[in-house]
C-alpha positions in Angstrom: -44.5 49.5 1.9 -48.1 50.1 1.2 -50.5 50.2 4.2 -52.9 47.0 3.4 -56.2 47.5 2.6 -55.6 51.0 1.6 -55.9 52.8 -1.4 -52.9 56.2 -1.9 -54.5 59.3 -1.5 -57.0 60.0 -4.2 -60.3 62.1 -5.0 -62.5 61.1 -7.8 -64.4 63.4 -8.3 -61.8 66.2 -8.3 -60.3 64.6 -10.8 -63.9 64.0 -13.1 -64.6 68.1 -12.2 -60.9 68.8 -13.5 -60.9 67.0 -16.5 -64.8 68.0 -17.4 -63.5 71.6 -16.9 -60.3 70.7 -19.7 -62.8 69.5 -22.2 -65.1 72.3 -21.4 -63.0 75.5 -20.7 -59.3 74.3 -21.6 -58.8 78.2 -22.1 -59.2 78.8 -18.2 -58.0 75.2 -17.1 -54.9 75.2 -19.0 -53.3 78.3 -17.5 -54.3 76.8 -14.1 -52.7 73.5 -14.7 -49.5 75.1 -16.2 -49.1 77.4 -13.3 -49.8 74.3 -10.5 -47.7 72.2 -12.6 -50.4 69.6 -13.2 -49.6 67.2 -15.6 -51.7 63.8 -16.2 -49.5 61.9 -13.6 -51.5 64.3 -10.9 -54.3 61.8 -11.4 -54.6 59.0 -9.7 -57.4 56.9 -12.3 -55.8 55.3 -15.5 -58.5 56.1 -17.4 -58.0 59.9 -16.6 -55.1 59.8 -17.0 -56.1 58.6 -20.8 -58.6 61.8 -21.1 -56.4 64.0 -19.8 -53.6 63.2 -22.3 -56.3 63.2 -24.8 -57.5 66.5 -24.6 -54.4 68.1 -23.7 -52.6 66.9 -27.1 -56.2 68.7 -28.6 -55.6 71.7 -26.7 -52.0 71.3 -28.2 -53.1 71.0 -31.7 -56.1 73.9 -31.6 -58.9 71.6 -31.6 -62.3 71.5 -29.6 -62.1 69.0 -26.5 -65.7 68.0 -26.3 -66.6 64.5 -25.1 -66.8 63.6 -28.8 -63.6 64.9 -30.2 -61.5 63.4 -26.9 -63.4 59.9 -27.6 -62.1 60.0 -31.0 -58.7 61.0 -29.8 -58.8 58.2 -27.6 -60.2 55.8 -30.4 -56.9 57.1 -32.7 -55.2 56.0 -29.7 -56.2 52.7 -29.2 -57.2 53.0 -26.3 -60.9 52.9 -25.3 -61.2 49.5 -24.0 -59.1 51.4 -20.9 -61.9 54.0 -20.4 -64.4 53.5 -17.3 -68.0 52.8 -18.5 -68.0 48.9 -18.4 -67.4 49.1 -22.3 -69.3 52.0 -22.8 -66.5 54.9 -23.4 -69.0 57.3 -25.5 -71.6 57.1 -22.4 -69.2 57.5 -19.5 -67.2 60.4 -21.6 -70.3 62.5 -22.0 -71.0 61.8 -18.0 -67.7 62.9 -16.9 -68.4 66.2 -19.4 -71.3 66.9 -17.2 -69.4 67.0 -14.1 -68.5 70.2 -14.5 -71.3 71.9 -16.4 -69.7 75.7 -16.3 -66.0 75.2 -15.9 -66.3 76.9 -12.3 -64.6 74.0 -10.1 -61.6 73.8 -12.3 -59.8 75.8 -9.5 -60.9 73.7 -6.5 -60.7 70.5 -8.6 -57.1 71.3 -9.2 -55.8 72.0 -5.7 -57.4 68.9 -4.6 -56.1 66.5 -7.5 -52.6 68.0 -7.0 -52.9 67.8 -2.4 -53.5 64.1 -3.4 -50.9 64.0 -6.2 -48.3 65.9 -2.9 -49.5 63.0 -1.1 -48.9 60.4 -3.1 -45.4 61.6 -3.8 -44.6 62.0 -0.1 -46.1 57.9 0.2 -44.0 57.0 -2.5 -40.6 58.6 -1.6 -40.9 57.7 2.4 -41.7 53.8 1.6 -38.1 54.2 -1.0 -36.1 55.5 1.8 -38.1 52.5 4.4 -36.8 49.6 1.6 -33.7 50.7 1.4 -33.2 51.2 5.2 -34.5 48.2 6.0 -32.0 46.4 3.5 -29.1 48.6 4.7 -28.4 50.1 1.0 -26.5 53.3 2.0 -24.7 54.7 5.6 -27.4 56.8 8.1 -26.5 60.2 6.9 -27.9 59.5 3.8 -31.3 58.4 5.4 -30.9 61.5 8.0 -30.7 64.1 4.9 -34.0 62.0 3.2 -36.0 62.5 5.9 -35.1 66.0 6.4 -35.7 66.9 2.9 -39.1 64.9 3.0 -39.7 67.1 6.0 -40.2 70.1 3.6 
């Protein structure tokens, strides 16, 4: 059960740094993300999630992953009316490139996105086990081995 009024944990401009720092550097980022186990769910922001997919599938395929190359990948896609930029994809792609102008807060950027990605998870997984005490779906052991292994 979501808490009104509040958004799940989140952090914007992690998530801006990181994904300037995969269109940027993908060489350093990649590893990084691989190795945390990032994956474009760890971002909060639709459109991010859009960029990130984007540039990874570049990355993929051995093609550059500048602002221009990920807007056409997007484009292909269908899907720039879901960027952020109040309908101006090519303008807020080339802000969130400058984010990050060296690649150097790819690291910090990526512990944050995935703390708040933890987080999210944790949210997500105690509010399933709240429903479905609450409606009595399965005997208290079950819920006593849930909480246990949420307390991990």
């Amino acid at each position: 059960m979501p808490v009104p009024g509040r958004l799940p944990p989140h952090d914007e401009l992690a998530e801006r740094r990181l994904l300037a720092g995969l269109m940027r550097c993908p060489e350093l980022v990649c590893p990084a993300c691989l190795d945390a186990g990032a994956s474009e769910e760890s971002l909060y922001f639709h459109s991010h999630q859009i960029v990130w997919a984007a540039a990874w599938d570049l990355v993929g395929r051995g093609c550059d992953t500048g602002p221009a190359d990920v807007f056409d990948a997007v484009r292909a896609a269908g899907l720039l009316g879901e960027l952020g930029g109040a309908g101006r994809p090519a303008l807020w792609l080339a802000e969130l490139w400058e984010e990050d102008p060296t690649g150097a807060w790819c690291y910090d950027s990526l512990i944050r996105v995935e703390d708040c990605r933890v987080r999210r998870d944790l949210i997500h997984r105690a509010n399933e086990v709240l429903r479905d005490a609450y409606d009595r779906v399965r005997e208290p052991e079950f819920y006593r081995r849930q909480l246990a292994s949420l307390a991990r």
